[in-house]
C-alpha positions in Angstrom: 19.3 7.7 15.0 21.0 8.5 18.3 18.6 11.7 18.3 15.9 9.4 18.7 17.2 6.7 21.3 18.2 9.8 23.5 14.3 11.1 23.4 12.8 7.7 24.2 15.6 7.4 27.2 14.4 10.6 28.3 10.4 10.0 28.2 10.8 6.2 29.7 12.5 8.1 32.9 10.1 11.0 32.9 7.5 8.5 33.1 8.9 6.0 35.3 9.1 9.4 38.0 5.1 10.4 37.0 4.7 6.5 38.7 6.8 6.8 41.2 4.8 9.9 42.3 1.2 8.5 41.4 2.6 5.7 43.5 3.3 7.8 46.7 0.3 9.5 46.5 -2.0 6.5 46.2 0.1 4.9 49.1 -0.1 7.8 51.4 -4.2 7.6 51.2 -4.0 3.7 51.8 -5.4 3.2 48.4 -2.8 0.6 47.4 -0.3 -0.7 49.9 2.7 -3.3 48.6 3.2 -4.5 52.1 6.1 -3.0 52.3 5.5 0.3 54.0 8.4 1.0 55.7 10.5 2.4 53.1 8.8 4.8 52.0 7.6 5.5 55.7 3.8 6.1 54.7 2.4 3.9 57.3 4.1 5.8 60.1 2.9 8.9 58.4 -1.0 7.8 58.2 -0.8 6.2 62.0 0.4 9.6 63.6 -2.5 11.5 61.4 -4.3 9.5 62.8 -3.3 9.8 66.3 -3.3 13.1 66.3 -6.9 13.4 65.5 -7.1 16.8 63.4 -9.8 17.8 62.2 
């Protein structure tokens, strides 16, 4: 039984880093935003794209 608990422990964290990721991703193209930018610094990342102007 302790087999089993250890595999569900380990796909509940594998999953809860996929989010983590998806959640990065989606922030960093301004898709989603939880008003709360600055710790993840993805604001300041998409402001100086922007600034810089590549293209």
């Amino acid at each position: 039984m302790d087999v089993i608990g250890n595999i569900f422990s380990g796909i509940r964290i594998f999953f809860a880093g996929l989010w983590l990721v998806v959640r990065i991703v989606l922030e960093y193209f301004g898709i989603i935003s939880d008003g709360n930018d600055r710790t993840t610094g993805i604001k300041d990342l998409r402001d100086e794209y922007k600034k810089a102007n590549y293209r």
